[in-house]
One Martini backbone bead per residue (centre of mass of N, CA, C, O) as a GRO file, in nm:
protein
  295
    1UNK     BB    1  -0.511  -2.600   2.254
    2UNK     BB    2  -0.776  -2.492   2.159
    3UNK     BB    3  -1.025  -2.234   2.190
    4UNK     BB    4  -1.373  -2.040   2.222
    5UNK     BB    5  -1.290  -1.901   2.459
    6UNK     BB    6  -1.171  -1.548   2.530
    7UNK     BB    7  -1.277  -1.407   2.821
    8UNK     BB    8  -0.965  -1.429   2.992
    9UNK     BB    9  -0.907  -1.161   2.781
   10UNK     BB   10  -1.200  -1.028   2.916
   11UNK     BB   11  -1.288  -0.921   3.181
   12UNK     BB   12  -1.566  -0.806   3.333
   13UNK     BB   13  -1.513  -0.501   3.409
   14UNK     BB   14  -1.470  -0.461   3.074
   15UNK     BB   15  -1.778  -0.537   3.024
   16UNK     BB   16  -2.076  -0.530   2.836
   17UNK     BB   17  -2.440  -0.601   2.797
   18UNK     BB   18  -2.465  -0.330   2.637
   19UNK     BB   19  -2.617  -0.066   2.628
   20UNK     BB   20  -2.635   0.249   2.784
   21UNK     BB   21  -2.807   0.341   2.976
   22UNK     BB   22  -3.063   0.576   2.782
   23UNK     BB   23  -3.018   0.477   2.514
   24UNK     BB   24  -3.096   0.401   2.218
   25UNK     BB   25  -3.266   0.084   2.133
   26UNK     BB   26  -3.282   0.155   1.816
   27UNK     BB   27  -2.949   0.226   1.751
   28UNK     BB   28  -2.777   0.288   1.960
   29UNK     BB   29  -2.454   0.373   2.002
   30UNK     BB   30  -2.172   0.526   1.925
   31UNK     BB   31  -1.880   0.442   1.873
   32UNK     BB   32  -1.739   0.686   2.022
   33UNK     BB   33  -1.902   0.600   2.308
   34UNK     BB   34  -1.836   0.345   2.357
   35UNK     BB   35  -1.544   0.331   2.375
   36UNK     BB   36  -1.544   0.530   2.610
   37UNK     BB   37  -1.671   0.338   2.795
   38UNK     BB   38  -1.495   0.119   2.791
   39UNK     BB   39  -1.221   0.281   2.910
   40UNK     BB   40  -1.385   0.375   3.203
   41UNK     BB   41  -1.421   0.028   3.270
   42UNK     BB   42  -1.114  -0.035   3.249
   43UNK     BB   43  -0.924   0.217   3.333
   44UNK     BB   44  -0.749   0.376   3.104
   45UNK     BB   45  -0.496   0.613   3.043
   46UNK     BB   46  -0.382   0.503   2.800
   47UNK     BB   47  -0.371   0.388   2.431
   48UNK     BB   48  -0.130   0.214   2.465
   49UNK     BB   49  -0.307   0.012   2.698
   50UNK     BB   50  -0.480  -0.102   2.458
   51UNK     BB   51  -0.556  -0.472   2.440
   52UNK     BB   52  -0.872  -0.453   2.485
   53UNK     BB   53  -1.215  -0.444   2.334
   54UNK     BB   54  -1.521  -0.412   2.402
   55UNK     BB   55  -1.817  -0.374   2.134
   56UNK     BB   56  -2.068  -0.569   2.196
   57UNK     BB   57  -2.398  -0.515   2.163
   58UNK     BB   58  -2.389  -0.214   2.051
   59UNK     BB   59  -2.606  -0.128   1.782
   60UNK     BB   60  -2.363  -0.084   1.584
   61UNK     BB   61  -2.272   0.048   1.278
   62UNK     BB   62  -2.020   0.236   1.326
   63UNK     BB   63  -1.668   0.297   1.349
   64UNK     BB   64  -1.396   0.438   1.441
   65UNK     BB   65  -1.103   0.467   1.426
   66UNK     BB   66  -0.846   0.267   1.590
   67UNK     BB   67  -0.552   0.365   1.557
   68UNK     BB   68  -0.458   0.482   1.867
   69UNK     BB   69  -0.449   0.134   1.915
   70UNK     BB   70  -0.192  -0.031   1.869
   71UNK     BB   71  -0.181  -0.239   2.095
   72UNK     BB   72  -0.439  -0.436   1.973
   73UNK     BB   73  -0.536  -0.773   2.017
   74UNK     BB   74  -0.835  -0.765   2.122
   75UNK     BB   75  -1.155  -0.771   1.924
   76UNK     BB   76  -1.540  -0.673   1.993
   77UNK     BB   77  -1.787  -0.647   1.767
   78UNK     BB   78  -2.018  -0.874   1.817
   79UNK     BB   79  -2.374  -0.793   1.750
   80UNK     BB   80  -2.421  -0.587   1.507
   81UNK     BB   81  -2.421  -0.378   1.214
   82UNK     BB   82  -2.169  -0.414   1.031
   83UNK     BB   83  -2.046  -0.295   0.705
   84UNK     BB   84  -1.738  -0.193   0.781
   85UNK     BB   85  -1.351  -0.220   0.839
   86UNK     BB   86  -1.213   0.075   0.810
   87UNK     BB   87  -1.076   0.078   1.126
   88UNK     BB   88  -0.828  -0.140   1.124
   89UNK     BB   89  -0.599  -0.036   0.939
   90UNK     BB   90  -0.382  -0.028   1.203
   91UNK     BB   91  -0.415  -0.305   1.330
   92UNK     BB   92  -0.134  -0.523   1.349
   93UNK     BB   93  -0.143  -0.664   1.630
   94UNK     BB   94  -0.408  -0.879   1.584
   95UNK     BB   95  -0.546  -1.201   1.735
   96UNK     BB   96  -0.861  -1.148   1.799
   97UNK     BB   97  -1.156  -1.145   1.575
   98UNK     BB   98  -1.476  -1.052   1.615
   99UNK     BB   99  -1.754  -1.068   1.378
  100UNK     BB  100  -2.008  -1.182   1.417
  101UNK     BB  101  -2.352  -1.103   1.377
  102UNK     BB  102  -2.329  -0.937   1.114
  103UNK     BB  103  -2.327  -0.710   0.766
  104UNK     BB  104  -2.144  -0.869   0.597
  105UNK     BB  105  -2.043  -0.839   0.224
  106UNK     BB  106  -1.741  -0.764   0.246
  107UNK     BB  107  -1.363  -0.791   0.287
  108UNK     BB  108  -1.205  -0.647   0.096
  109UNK     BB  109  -0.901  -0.534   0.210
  110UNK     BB  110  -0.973  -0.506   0.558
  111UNK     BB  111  -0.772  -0.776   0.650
  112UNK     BB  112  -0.449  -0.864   0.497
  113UNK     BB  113  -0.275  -0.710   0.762
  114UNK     BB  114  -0.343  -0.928   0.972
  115UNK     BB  115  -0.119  -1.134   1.016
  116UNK     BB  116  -0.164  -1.181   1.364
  117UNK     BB  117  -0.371  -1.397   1.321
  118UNK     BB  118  -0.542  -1.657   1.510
  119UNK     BB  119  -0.878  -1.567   1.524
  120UNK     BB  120  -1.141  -1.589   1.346
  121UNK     BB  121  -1.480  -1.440   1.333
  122UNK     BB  122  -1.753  -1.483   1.050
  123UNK     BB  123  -2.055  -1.575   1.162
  124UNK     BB  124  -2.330  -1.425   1.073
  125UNK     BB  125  -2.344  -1.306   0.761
  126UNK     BB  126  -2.300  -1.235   0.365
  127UNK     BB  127  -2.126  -1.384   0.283
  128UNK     BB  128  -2.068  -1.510  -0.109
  129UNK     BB  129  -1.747  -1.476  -0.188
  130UNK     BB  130  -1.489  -1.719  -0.179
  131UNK     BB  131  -1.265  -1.634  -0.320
  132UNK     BB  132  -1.218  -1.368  -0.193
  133UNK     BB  133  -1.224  -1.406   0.113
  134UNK     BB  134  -0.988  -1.598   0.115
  135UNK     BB  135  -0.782  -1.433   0.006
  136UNK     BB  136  -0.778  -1.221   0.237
  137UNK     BB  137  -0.650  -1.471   0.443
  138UNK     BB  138  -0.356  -1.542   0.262
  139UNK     BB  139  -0.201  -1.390   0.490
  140UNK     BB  140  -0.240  -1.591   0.725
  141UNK     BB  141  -0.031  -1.768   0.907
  142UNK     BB  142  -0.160  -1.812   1.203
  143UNK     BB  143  -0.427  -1.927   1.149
  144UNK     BB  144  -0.636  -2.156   1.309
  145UNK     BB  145  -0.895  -2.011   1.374
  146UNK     BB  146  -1.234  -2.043   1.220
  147UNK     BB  147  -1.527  -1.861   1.089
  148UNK     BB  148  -1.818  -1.926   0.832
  149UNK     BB  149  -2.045  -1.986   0.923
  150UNK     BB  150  -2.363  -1.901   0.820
  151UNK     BB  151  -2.290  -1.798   0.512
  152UNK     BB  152  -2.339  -1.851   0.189
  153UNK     BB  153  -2.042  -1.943   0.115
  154UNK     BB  154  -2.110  -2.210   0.320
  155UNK     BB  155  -2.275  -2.336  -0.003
  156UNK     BB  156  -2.050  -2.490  -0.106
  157UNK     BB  157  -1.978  -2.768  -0.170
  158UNK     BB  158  -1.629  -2.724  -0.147
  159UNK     BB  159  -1.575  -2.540   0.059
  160UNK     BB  160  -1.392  -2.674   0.290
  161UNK     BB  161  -1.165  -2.785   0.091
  162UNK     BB  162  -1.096  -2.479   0.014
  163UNK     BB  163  -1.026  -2.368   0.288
  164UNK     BB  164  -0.782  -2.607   0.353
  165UNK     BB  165  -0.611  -2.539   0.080
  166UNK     BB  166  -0.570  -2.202   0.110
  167UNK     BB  167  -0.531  -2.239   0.457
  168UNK     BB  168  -0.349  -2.449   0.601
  169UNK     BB  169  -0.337  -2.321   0.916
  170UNK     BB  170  -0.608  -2.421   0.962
  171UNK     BB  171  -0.738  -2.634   1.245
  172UNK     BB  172  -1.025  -2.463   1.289
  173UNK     BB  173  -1.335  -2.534   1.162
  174UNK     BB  174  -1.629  -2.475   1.228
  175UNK     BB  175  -1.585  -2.646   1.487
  176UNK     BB  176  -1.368  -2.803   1.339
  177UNK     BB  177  -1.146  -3.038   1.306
  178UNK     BB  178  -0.861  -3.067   1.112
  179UNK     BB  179  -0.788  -3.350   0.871
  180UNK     BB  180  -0.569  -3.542   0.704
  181UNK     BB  181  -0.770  -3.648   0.510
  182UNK     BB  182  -0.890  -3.342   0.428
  183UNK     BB  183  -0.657  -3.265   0.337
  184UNK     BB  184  -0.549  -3.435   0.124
  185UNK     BB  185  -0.872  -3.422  -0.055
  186UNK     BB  186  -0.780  -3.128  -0.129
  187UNK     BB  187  -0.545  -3.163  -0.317
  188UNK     BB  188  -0.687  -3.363  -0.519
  189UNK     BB  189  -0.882  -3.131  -0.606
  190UNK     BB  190  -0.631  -2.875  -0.626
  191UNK     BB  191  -0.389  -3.037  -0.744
  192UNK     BB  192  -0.332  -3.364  -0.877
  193UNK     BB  193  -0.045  -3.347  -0.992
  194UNK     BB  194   0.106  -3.362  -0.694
  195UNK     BB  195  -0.028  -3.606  -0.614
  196UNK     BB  196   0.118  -3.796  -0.845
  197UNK     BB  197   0.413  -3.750  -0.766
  198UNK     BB  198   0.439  -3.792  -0.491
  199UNK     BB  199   0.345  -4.097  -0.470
  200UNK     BB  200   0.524  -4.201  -0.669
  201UNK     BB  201   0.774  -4.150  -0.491
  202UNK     BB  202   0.646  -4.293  -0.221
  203UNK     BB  203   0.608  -4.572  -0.363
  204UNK     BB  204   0.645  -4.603  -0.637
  205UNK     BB  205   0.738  -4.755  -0.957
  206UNK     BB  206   0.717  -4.878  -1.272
  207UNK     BB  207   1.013  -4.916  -1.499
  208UNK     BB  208   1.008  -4.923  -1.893
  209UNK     BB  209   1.253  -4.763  -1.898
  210UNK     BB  210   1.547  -4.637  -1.940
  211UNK     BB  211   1.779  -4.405  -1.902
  212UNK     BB  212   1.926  -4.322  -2.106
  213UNK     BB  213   1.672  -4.267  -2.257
  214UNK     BB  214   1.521  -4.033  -2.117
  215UNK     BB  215   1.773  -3.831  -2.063
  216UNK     BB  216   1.818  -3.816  -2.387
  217UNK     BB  217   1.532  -3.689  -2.432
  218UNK     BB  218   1.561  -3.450  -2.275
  219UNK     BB  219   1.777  -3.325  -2.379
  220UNK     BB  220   1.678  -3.305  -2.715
  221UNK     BB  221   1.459  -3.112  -2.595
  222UNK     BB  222   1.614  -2.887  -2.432
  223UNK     BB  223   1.764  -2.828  -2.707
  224UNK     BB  224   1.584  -2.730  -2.899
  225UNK     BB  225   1.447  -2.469  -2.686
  226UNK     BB  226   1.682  -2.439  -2.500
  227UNK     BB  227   1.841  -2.335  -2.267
  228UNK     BB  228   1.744  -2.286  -1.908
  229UNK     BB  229   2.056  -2.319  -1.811
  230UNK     BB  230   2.341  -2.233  -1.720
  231UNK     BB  231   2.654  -2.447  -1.712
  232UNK     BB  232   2.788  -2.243  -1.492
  233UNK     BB  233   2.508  -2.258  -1.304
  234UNK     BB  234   2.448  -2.188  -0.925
  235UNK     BB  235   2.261  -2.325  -0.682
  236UNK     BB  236   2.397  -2.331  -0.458
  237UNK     BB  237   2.510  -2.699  -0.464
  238UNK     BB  238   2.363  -2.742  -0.763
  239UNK     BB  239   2.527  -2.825  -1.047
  240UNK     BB  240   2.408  -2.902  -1.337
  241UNK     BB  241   2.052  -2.938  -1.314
  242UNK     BB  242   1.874  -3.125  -1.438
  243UNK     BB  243   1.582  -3.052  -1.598
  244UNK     BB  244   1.210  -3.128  -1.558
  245UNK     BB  245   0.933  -3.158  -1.690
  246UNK     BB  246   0.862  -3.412  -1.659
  247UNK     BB  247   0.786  -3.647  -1.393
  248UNK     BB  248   0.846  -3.925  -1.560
  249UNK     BB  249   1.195  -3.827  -1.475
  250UNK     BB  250   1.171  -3.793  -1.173
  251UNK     BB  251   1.133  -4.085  -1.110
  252UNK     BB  252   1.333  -4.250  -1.275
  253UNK     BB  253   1.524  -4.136  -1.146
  254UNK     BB  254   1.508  -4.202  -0.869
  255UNK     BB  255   1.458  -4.528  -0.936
  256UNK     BB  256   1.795  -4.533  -1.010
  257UNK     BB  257   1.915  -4.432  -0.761
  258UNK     BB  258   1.834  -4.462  -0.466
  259UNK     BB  259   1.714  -4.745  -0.474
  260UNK     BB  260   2.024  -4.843  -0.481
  261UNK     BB  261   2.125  -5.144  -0.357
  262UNK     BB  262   2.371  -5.331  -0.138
  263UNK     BB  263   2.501  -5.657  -0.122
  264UNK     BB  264   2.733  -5.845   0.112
  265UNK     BB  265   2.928  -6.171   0.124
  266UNK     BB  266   3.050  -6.451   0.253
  267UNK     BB  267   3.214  -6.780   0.329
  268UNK     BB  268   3.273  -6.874   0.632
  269UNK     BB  269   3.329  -7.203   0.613
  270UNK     BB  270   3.639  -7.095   0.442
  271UNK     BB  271   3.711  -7.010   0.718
  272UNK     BB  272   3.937  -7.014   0.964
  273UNK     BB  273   3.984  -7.051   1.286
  274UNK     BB  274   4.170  -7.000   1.551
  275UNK     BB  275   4.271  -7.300   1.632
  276UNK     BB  276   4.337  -7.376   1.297
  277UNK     BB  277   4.557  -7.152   1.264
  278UNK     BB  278   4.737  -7.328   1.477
  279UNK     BB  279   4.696  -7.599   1.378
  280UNK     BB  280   4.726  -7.625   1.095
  281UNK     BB  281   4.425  -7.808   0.966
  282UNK     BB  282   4.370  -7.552   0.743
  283UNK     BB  283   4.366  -7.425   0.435
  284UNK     BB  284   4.391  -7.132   0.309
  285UNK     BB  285   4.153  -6.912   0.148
  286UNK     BB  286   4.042  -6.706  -0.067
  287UNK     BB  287   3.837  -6.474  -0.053
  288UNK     BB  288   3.464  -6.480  -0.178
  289UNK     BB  289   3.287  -6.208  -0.289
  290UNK     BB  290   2.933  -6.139  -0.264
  291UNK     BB  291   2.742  -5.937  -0.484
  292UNK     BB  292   2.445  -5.710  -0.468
  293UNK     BB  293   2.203  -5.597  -0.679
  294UNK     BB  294   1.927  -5.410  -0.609
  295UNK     BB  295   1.526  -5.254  -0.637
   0.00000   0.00000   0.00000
């Protein structure tokens, strides 16, 4: 069950509830003074230790390189003013990382190295290019959880289904679970073709060519182009698979190979039973197999 609150990995004794008295409440603190405060409130040893770093509210622009935390994995920057994510460079260790409530306006190069992210907030930014945006993020094999809502971005008519098509991994998008629907419906609009092929293939089709007439066209058509596979090259276990250009070549095998049942029976009737056997009362007859084939 995925969770929005994540809370549980950041102790109450480690989190701070804004700017630290004293400071400048119209700038905030410096990046490396919260920091710092965060560490002697968490109680950090060293920085090997350092697995969860609250910086969330601190009226921060900018933010020093994180890279002395290698091993962080909760990361809160949320309600900040950053503009740049130029700090995370070495973080590759990050599973949730909140970004949300600042003015970020392009995260291009800055996050795809993030491959172990599974919870990723950028809500209430200017993301403005879903395109660019998306592409940042189609290496996060493991991310589940996505927010991008609230951003110029996901006013694009097809928003949504362009993010679950290119996203396959996440589950949970702008607190609204993907349902097998939405997937679906992303595939037809931006696969069609791949659409129809499976379909054809999981529901059959009725096929009007014979086989022999379209291997032998698709022979004919792929001996003009010139061989595509040499005749003694060997993918895995499978020897000489002619490739098919055309999807409905691989219908038609399909449905010409697999499809094919067969049913066998006999007539009881003409069989002896045990006692006609002994008291030899029935003349034995040969048996007569009757086969059906079907597709």
């Amino acid at each position: 069950m995925l969770h929005f609150n994540s809370a549980k990995r950041n102790p109450k004794h480690c989190r701070s509830s804004g700017p630290t008295p004293g400071a400048s409440t119209g700038e905030g603190l410096s990046g490396t003074k919260a920091i710092e405060n965060q560490l002697k409130i968490c109680g950090y040893k060293s920085n090997v230790d350092v697995v969860a770093l609250y910086l969330a509210r601190q009226g921060l622009r900018n933010i020093p390189s994180l890279s002395q935390f290698r091993r962080l994995k909760y990361l809160w920057i949320n309600n900040n003013k950053i503009q740049d994510l130029t700090f995370l460079i070495k973080n590759y260790y990050l599973t949730e990382l909140y970004l949300n409530n600042n003015e970020l306006t392009d995260i291009s190069g800055a996050l795809k190295h993030l491959c172990s992210l599974q919870i990723l907030f950028l809500h209430n930014n200017e993301l403005k290019k879903l395109g660019k945006t998306v592409k940042e993020l189609k290496g996060m094999i493991s991310l589940q959880t996505l927010n991008l809502f609230q951003n110029p971005l996901a006013y694009d008519p097809d928003y949504r289904l362009y993010v679950i098509y290119f996203l396959p991994s996440v589950q949970l998008l702008d607190r609204k679970l993907v349902t097998q629907r939405e997937r679906e419906s992303a595939l037809h609009l931006y696969n069609p073709k791949r659409t129809w092929v499976m379909q054809s293939i999981a529901f059959g089709r009725r096929v009007d060519t014979s086989l022999e007439t379209m291997v032998e066209s698709s022979r004919c058509t792929q001996s003009a182009r010139g061989p595509i596979i040499p005749s003694d090259h060997e993918f895995g276990n499978n020897t000489n698979k002619v490739p098919f250009e055309d999807p409905e070549d691989a219908v038609l095998v399909r449905a010409t190979t697999r499809s094919l049942m067969e049913f066998s029976s006999v007539d009881w009737n003409k069989v002896a039973t045990c006692q006609e056997r002994r008291l030899k009362n029935k003349t034995e007859e040969p048996l007569e197999k009757l086969t059906v084939q079907f597709r």
